[in-house]
C-alpha positions in Angstrom: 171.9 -111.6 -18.3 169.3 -114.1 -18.8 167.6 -113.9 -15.0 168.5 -110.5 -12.7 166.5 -110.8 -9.3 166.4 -108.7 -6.5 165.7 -109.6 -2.8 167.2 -110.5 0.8 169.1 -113.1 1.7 170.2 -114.1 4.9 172.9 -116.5 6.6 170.9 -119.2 8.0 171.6 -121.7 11.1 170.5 -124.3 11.1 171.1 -127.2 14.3 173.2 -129.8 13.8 170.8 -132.3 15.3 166.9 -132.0 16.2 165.2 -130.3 18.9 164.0 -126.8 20.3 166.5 -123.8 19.5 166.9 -123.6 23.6 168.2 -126.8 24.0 170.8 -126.4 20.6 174.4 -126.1 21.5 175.7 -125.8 17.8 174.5 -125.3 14.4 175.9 -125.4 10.5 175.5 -122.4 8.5 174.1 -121.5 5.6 172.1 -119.2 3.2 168.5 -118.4 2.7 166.7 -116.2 0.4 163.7 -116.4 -2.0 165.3 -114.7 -5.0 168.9 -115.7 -4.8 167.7 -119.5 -4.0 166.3 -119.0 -7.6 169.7 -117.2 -8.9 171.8 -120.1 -7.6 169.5 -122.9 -9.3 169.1 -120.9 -12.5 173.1 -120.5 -12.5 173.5 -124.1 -11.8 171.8 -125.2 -14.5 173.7 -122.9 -17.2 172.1 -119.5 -17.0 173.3 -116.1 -17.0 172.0 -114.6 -13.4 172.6 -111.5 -11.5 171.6 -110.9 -7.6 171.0 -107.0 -6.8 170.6 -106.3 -3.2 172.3 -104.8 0.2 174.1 -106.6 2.6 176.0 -105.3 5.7 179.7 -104.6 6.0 180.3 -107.5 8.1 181.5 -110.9 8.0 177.6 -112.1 7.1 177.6 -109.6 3.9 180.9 -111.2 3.1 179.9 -114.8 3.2 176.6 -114.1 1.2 178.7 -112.8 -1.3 180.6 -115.1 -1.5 178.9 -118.1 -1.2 176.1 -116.9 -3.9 178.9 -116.2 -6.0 180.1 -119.6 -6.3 177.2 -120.9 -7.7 178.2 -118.7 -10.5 175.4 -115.5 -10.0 177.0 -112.1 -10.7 177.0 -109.9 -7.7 178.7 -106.9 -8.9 175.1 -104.9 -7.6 174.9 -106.1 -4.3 175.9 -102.8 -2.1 177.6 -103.1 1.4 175.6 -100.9 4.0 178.0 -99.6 7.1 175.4 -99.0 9.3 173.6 -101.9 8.7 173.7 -105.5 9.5 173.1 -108.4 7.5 169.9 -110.8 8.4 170.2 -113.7 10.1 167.8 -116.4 11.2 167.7 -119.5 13.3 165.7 -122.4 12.5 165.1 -125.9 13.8 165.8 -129.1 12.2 162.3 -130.4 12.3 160.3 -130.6 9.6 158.4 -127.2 8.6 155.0 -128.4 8.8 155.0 -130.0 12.3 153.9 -127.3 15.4 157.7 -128.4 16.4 159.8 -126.3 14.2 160.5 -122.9 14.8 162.0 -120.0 13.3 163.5 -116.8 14.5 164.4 -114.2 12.3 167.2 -111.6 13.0 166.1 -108.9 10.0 164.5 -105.9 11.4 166.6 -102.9 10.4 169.0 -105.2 8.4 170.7 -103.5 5.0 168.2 -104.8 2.6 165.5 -103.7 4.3 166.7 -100.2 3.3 166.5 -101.1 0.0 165.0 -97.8 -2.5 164.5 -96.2 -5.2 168.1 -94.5 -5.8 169.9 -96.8 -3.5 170.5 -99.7 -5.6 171.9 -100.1 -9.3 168.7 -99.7 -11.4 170.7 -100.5 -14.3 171.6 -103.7 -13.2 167.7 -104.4 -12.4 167.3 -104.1 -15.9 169.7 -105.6 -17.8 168.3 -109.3 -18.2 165.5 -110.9 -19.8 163.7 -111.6 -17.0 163.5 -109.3 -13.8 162.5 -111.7 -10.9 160.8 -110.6 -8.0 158.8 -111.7 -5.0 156.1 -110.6 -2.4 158.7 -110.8 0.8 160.3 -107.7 -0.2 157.9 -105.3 -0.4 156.9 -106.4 3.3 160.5 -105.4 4.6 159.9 -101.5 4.7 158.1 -98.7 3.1 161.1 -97.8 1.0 161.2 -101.4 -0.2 157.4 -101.6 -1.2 157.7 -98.6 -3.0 160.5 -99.9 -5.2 159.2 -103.0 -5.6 156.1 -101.3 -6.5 157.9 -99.2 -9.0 159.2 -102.2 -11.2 155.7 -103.9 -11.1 153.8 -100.6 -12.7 152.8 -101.4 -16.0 153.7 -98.5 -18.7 153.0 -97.9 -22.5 156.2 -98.9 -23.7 156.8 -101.9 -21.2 155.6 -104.6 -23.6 158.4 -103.8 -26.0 161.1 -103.6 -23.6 162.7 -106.0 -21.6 162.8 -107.7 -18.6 160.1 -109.6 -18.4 158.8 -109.2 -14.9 158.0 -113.1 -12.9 156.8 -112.1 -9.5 156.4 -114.8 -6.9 153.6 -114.1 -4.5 155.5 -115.5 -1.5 152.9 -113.9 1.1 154.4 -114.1 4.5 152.3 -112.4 7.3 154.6 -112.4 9.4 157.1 -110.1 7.7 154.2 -107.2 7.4 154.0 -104.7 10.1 150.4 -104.1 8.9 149.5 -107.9 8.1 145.9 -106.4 6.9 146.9 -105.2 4.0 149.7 -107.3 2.9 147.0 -108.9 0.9 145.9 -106.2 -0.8 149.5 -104.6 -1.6 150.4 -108.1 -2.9 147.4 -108.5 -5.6 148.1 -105.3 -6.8 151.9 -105.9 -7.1 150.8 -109.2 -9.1 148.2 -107.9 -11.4 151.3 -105.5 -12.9 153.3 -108.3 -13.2 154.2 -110.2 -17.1 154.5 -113.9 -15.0 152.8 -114.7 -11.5 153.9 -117.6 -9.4 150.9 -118.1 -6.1 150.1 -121.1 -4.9 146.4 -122.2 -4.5 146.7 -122.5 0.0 148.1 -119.0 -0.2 145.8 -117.1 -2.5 142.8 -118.5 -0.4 144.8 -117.2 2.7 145.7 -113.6 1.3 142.9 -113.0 -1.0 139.8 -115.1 0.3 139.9 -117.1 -3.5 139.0 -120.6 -3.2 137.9 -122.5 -6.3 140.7 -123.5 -7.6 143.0 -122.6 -10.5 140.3 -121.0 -12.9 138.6 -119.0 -9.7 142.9 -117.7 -8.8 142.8 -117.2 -13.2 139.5 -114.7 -12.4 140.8 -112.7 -10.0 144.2 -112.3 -12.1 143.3 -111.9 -15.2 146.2 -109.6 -16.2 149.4 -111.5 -16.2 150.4 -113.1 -19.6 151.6 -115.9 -17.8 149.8 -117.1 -14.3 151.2 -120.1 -12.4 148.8 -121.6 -10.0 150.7 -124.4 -7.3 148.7 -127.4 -6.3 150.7 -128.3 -3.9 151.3 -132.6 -4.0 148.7 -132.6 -6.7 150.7 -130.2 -9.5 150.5 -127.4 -11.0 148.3 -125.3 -13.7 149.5 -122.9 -16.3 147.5 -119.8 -18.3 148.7 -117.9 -20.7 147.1 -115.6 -23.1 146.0 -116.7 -26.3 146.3 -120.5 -25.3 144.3 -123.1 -23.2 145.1 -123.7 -19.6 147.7 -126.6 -18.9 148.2 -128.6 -16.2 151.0 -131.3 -15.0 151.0 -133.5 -12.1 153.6 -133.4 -9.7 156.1 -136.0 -9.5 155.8 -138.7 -6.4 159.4 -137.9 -4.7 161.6 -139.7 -1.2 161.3 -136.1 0.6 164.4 -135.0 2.9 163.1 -131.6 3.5 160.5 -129.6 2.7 162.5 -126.4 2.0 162.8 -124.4 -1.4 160.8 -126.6 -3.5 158.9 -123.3 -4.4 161.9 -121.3 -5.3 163.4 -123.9 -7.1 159.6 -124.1 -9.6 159.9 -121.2 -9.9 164.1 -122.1 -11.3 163.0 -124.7 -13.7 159.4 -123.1 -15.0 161.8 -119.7 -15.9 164.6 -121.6 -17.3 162.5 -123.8 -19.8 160.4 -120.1 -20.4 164.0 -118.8 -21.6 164.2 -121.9 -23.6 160.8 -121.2 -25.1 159.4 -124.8 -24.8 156.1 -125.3 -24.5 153.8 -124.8 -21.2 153.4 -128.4 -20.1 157.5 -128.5 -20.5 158.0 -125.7 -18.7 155.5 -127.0 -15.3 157.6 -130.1 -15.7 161.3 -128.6 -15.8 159.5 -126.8 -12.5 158.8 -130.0 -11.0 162.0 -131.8 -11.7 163.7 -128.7 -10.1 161.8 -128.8 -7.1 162.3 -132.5 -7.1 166.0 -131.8 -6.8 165.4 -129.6 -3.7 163.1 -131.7 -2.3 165.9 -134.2 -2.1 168.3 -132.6 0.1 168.2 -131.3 3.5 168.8 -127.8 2.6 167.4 -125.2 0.3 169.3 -125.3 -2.6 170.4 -128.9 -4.4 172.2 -129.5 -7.7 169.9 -129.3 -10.4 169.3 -132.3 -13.3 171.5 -132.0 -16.0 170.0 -130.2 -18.4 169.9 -133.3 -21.2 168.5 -135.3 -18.2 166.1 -132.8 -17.3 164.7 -133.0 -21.2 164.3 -136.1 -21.6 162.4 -136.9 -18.3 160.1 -133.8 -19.1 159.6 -135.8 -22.7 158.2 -139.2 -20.9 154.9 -139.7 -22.1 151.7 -139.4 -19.3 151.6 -142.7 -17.5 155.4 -142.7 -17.5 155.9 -139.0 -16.1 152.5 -140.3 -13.6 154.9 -143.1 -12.2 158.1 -141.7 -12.0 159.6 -141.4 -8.5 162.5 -139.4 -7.5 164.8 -139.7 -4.5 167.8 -138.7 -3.0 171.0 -138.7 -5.2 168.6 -138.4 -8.5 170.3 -135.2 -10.1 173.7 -137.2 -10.0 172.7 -140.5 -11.7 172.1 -139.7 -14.9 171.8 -142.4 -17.5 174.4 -142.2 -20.2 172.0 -143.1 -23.2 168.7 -142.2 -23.9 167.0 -145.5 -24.1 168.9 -146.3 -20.8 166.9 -147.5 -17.7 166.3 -144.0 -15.6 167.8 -144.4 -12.0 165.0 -143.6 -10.1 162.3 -145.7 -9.0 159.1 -146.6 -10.1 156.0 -147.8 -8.2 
């Protein structure tokens, strides 16, 4: 397996049309999930992926399955819990960022919240090259933080054996029953870590670090690889041994707002499996969040990957002007010298 991940997901509803959930009289359905949004978008764009996890034995756990399956992600590991449900969450059509949308989250007690040590297939966790993670499981439960915790401790013989470990910060207060020390648990989960996604708004809400990218580099010196997220402005890369990097993010015709992060995180792993360089691999990460940024939900149809190459080869001004809107990943142009489909200021 080239990517194996392990985290919740949930069936997600999602209104059919705006306004508050009590006024809502249907909704579509879908999924939702840090780690298997990155599975699916990995998978779609050619990679070997496995999902490990719990679901419930219920009509949910079947349609996760399912549904996650299609995109092509192996999910032989995911266990069926009898005695426990699988999570569900409600969420309103309005944009994320406005003080209208709201989000209520049926998890407490769900099956992947009893997630441990001994309780899922540990041989499946390590069986690819890359063992992704991210900081909303270890806020689930005790038992959850402690495996979690388990795969993030750095040992003797870890730099000669694979996965790789890529954690994703992903700091949610809301998910910790002690939301003081989330913070604290999450740096320390980090700092074992051999790649570190954290964006700069979070970091300065966990941890207090403000400065920007060299200040978030300082206070994590130990991953080989540490992604700092800019937001609209880009994204910086540092890596042992090698100068920081940075690459501006594209200018994109947003739809929604959700899973831009996971899918980064997609596109800066899958050019990292590739072994391209670092400015390559922020850009694959911004063309793949370009492609979820597109759509209304979280997970979109990723560039081609001959598309994706040659619009991470553009040269500075060109990559500075390019902007992306809906329908991008499905235009591509036929010949390289060809006129790209999307628009430019």
């Amino acid at each position: 397996m080239d990517v194996v991940a392990l985290g919740e997901s949930m069936v997600t509803f999602r209104p059919a049309g705006p306004g508050r959930l009590a006024d809502v009289s249907s909704f579509d359905r879908g999924i939702g999930g840090a780690e298997s949004n990155v599975l699916c978008a990995l998978a779609a764009a050619g990679h070997t992926t496995r999902w490990v996890s719990r679901v419930g034995a219920d009509g949910f756990g079947d349609h996760l399955v399912e549904t996650i399956g299609r995109y092509g992600v192996d999910t032989s590991a995911v266990g069926r819990d009898p005695h426990r449900p699988t999570g569900i969450y409600f969420r309103t059509a309005d944009d994320r960022d406005t003080d209208a949308h709201e989000v209520v989250y049926y998890r407490a007690g769900s099956a992947a919240s009893a997630m441990a040590r001994g309780s899922v297939d540990e041989d499946a966790l390590g069986s690819g090259r890359v063992l992704h993670l991210s900081g909303i499981t270890p806020a689930l439960s005790a038992d959850c933080l402690d495996l979690v915790r388990h795969l993030c401790t750095r040992r003797p013989d870890r730099a000669a054996r694979a996965p790789l470990i890529s954690f994703d910060v992903n700091h949610r207060p809301a998910l910790w029953q002690d939301a003081a020390a989330g913070p604290d648990v999450l740096l320390h989960l980090a700092r074992g870590a051999d790649l570190v996604f954290v964006g700069e708004d979070e970091a300065a809400a966990a941890w207090g670090v403000t400065g920007g990218p060299d200040a978030l580099r300082a206070a994590l010196p130990e991953p080989a690889t540490l992604v700092v997220k800019q937001g609209g402005r880009g994204a910086t890369v540092f890596r042992h041994g090698e100068d920081p990097v940075f690459q501006p993010a594209l200018h994109v015709d947003v739809v929604a707002p959700v899973g831009a992060g996971d899918a980064f995180a997609a596109g800066f792993l899958s050019a990292t499996l590739r072994g391209l360089s670092s400015a390559h691999r922020l850009r694959h990460g911004h063309l793949m969040a370009a492609a979820a940024l597109t759509v209304p939900g979280d997970l979109a149809r990723p560039p081609a990957r001959a598309h994706a190459d040659r619009l991470a080869a553009l040269d500075d001004t060109a990559w500075e002007t390019l902007r992306l809107g809906p329908g991008w990943t499905a235009n591509a142009p036929e010949t390289t010298g060809a006129e790209e489909e999307v628009r430019t200021p």
